[in-house]
TORVO-656176 format. One line per 10 residues: number of its first residue (from 1); their letters; for each residue z, y, x of C-alpha. Coordinates in pm, 1 decimal. Layout:
N
NUM> a> Z:Y:X  ...
//
This chain:
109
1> xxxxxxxxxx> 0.0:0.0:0.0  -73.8:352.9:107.4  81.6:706.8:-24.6  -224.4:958.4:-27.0  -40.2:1349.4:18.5  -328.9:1546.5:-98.3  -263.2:1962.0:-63.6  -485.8:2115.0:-291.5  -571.8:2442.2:-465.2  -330.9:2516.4:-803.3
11> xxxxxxxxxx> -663.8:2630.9:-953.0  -846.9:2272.4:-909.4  -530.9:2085.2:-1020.3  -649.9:1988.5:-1357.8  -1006.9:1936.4:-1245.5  -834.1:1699.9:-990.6  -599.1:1520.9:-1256.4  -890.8:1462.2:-1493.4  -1093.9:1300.3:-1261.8  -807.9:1134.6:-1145.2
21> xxxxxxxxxx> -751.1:975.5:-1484.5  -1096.0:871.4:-1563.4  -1084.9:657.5:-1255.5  -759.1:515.5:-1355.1  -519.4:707.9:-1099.6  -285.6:834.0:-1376.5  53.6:780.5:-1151.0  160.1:1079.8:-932.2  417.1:1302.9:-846.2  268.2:1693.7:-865.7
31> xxxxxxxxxx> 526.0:1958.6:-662.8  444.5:2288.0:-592.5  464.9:2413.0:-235.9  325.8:2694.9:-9.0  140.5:2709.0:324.3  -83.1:2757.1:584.7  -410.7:2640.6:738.5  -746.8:2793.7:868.6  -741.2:2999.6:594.4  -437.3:3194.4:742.9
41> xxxxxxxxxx> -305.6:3383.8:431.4  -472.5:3666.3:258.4  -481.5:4055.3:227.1  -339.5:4172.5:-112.1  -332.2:4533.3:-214.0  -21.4:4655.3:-392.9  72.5:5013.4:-494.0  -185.3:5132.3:-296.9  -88.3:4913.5:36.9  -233.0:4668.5:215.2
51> xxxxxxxxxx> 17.4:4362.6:160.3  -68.5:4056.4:379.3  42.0:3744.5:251.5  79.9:3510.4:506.1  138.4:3148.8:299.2  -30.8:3106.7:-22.9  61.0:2866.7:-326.4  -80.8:2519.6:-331.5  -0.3:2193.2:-530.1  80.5:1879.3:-346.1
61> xxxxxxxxxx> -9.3:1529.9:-495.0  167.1:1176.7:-386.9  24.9:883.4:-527.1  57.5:557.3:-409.0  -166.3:317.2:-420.2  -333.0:-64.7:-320.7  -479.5:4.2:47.6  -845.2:-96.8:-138.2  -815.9:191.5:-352.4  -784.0:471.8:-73.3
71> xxxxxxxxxx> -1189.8:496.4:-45.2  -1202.3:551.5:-379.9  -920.2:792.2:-459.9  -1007.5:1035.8:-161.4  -1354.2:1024.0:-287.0  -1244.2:1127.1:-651.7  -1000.3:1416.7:-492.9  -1258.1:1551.8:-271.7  -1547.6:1562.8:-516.9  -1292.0:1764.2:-797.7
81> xxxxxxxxxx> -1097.0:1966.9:-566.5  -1387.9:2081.8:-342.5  -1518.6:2506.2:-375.7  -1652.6:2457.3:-44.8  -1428.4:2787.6:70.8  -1143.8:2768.5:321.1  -797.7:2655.6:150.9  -949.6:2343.7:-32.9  -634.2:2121.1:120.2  -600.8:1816.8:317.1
91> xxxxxxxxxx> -576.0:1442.6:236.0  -322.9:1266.6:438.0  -260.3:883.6:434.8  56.8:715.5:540.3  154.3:329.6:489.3  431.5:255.6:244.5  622.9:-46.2:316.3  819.5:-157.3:-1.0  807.0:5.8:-381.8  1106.9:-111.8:-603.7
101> xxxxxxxxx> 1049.3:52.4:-955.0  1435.0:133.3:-1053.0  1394.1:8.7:-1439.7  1291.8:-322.1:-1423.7  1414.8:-432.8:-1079.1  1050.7:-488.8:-960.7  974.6:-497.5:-596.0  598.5:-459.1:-439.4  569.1:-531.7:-93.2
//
């Protein structure tokens, strides 16, 4: 099993979901963060001042899924999330050892 960290855009999230869900992905935790890349913040102007803003918003998804499925999943987030600007995200990938689902006792190893 694999846990798939995508950072991604707040404006694509739904796009991202949706597309998500029609490929059967419906599991995932959402948590809103801020950050940094290439994009390197932004220049805002407020009461007449240049502000700049050096983290923006984003949205984080975790989803974990069968190691098969990672192809498939990053294809899905890329295709949905992508504007083709700086500040689209980043998919990371990172093995998970053991699930055990706390209502039913289950364990998936």
């Amino acid at each position: 099993m694999k846990m798939v960290q995508a950072i991604i855009r707040p404006e694509r999230m739904d796009n991202i979901k949706k597309a998500l869900e029609e490929k059967g992905f419906v599991a995932m935790s959402i948590i809103e963060i801020t950050g940094r890349g290439e994009q390197k913040g932004i220049t805002l102007e407020h009461r007449g001042k240049k502000v700049e803003v050096d983290t923006l918003p984003k949205i984080m998804l975790e989803i974990v899924v069968k190691d098969q499925e990672i192809d498939a999943i990053i294809s899905t987030i890329r295709a949905a999330g992508r504007t083709g600007k700086f500040g689209d995200g980043k998919i990371f990938v990172l093995p998970v050892e053991m699930v055990a689902k706390v209502r039913t006792d289950e364990v998936w190893k």
